[in-house]
N, C-alpha and C positions, 0 to 999 in steps of 0.2 A: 418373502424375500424382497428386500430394500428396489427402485427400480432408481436408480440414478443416468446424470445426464453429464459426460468427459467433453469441455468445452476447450477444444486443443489452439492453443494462440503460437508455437514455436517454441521457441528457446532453449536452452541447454540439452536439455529433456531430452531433446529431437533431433538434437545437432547430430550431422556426421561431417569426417574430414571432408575436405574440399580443396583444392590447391591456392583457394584464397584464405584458408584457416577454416573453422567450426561454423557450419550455418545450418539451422532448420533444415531437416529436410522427410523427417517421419510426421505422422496421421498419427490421430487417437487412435487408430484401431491396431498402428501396429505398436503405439506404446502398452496400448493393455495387454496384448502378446506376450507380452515380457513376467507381466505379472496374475497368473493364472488361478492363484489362490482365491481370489478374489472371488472368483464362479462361486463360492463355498457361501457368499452371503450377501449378494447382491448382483445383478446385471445391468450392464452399462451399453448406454449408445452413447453415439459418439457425433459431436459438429464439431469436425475443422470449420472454425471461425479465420482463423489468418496461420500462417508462416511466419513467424517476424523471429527478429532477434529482438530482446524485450527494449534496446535502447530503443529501438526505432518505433518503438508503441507512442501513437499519441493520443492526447484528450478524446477526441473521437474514435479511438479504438478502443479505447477503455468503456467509454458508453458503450459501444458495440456491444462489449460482454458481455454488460449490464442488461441491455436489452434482450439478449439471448437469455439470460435466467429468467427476466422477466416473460417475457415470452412462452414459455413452457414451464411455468412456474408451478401450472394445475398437473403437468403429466406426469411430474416426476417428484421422490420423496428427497433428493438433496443435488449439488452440484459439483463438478469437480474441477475447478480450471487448473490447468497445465501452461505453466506460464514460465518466462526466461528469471531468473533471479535478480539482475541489474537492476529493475526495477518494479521486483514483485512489490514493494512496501509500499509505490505508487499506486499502481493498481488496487491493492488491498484495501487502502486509505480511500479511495477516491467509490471503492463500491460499497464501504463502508457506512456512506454517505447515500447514494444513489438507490441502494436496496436495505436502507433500514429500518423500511415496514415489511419485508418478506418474511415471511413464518417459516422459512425452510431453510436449511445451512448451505452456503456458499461456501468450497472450502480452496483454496490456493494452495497449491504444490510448484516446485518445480526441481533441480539439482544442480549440484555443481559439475558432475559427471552427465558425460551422455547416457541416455539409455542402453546398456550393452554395454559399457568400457567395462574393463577388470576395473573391481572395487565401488562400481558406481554405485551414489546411494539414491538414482533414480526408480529401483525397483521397492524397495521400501518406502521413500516417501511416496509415490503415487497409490502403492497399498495402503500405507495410513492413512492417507488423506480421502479414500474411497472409503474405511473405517470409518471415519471420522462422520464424513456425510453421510455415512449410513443407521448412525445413529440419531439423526434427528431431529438432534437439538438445534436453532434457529441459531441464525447472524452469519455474518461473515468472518472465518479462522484462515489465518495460515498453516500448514500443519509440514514440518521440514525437523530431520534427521529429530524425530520422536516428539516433538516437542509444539504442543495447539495454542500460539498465538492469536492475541486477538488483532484482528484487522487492521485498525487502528495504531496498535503500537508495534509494528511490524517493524524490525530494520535492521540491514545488510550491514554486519559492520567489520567484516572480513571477504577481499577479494578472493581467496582461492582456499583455503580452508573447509571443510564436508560440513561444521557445523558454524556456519556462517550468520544467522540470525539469532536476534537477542530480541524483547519483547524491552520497550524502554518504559522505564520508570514504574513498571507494575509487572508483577509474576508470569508465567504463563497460565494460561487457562487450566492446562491440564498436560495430560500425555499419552503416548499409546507404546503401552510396553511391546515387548520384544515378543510376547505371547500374545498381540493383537487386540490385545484389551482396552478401550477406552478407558480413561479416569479423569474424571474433572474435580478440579479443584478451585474453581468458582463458580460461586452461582449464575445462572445464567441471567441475562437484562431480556427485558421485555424487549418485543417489537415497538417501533413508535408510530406512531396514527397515519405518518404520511412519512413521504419523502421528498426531494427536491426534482422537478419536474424537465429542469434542464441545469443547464451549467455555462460557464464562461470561463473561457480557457487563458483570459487575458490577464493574465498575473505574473505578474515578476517577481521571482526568491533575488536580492540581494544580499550578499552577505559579505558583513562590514569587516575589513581588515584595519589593521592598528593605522595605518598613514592612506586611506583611501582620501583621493580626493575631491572636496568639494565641488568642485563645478564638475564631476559627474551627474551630479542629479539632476543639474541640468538640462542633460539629454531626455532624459525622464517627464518632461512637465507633461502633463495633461493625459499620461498613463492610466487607466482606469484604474488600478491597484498592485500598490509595491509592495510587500512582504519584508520587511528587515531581518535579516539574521543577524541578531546582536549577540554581544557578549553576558555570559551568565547569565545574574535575573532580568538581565533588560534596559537598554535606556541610548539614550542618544550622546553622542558625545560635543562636547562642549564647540568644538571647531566644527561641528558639522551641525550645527542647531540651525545656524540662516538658510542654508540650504536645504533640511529638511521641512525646514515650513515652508518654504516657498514651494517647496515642493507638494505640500499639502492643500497653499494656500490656490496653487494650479489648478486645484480640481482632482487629484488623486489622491486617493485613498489607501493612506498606507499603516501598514499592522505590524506588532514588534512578535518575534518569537527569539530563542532562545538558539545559540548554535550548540548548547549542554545538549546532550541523549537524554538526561532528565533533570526534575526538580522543576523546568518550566519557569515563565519570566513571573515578575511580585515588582512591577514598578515603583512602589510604594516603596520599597525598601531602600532607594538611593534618590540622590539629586535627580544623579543623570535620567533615572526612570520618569521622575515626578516630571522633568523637563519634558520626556516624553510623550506622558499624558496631559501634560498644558498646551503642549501644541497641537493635539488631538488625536496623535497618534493611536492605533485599538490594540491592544494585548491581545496577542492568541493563548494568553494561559498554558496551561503546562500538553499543549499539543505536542506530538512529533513534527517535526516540519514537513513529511509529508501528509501528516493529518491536516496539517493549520494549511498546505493549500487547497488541499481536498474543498475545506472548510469553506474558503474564499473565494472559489472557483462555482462551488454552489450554492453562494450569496447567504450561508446561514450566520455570518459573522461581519 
């Protein structure tokens, strides 16, 4: 039998009412409560790592987690984080990054329902996702209302709806039927030799609207690294070229990504891109934008 490790951070999961609205307030050990099935194929401990509601997770709590897999890495055969939805694809992206030499699956759950509400689909996803981990297979998965995302292209793209996440620009991994069954439908990637040892949380997502203005960026000089979210494949636009070199020529370091869910920036295909890349700006390629900060955050890009 499987020995996995429920690394409890807050969020929906766990909320109960409050007279200030919905806020964490259940432990791993009473969300596995809920779902007992589980006894049947694996046993689970449990670290409350935090309480949060997943907006209020930062950079440093995300390591946290990370350090907790890492950390017990040898006791146990998979993982299970229990995390808020608002910014599970952060988390995912950023441990995607941080544990992409571990041999053992990290797997992200979390609902849009509390644990206990009528209807909630907290007691299925946290049994999948205990599936999931217990089968074995390496890297990090989201695994939410049936459906094993990979890490990396993990994203929210509906506020209040049960099946809220879409896997951007590439399939899901796989699934877990209704009968508990894993199935995978890609192969799986190696582990990679190493991983990033720290991070830097100093990065700025801008993202460009049709009449922003110029002397914004201003504010920006000497930023260690700005992120553009640009339009389709990419590129700067023509009233905002002075500004973004200068803004380069400050000393920050800044990278185009793409405000599409897919398809990803191709500089090369327009002026505005080629302008782009003659000022020096770096393509994040067809990242998710929470991939490409992950990316930038641990200086692989």
């Amino acid at each position: 039998m499987k020995k996995l490790l429920l690394i409890a951070t807050g969020g929906t999961i766990a909320c109960r009412e409050t007279e200030n609205g919905l806020s964490p307030a259940l432990g791993g050990a009473e969300l596995l409560d809920f779902v007992p099935a589980l006894r049947t194929f694996c046993t689970v401990d449990v670290r409350d790592l935090m309480q949060l509601d997943s907006t209020d997770l930062t950079a440093a709590d995300r390591l946290a987690i990370a350090q907790a897999v890492r950390q017990n890495a040898d006791r146990y055969d998979g993982f299970v984080i229990a995390h808020g939805t608002d910014t599970l694809s952060y988390t995912a992206a950023l441990l995607c990054h941080l544990l992409t030499d571990l041999t053992k699956p990290v797997v992200l759950t979390g609902s849009m329902l509390p644990m206990g509400a009528p209807d909630s689909d907290a007691p299925r996803n946290l049994l999948d996702a205990c599936r999931v981990a217990a089968d074995r297979r390496a890297g990090v998965v989201a695994v939410l209302c049936g459906k094993i995302l990979a890490g990396n292209r993990v994203v929210k793209y509906h506020s209040t709806e049960i099946d809220a996440f879409v896997s951007a620009g590439v399939p899901p991994l796989g699934a877990v039927g209704t009968d508990g069954k894993v199935r995978w439908d890609v192969p799986a990637a190696p582990p990679a030799p190493t991983a990033p040892s720290a991070l830097d949380p100093h990065v700025l997502l801008v993202k460009l609207t049709p009449d922003l203005d110029p002397t914004f960026f201003a504010a920006l000089h000497g930023y260690p690294k700005v992120i553009l979210e640009t339009f389709g494949a990419g590129g700067v636009p023509a009233r905002l070229e002075k500004a973004v070199r200068a803004l380069i020529e400050s000393g920050t370091r800044v990278y185009i990504t793409s405000q599409c869910i897919a398809g990803g920036v191709h500089l090369h295909h327009y002026a505005v891109g080629r302008r782009a890349e003659a000022m020096g700006a770096v393509s994040l390629g067809s990242r998710t934008t929470e991939d490409a900060l992950a990316a930038v955050m641990c200086g692989e890009v």
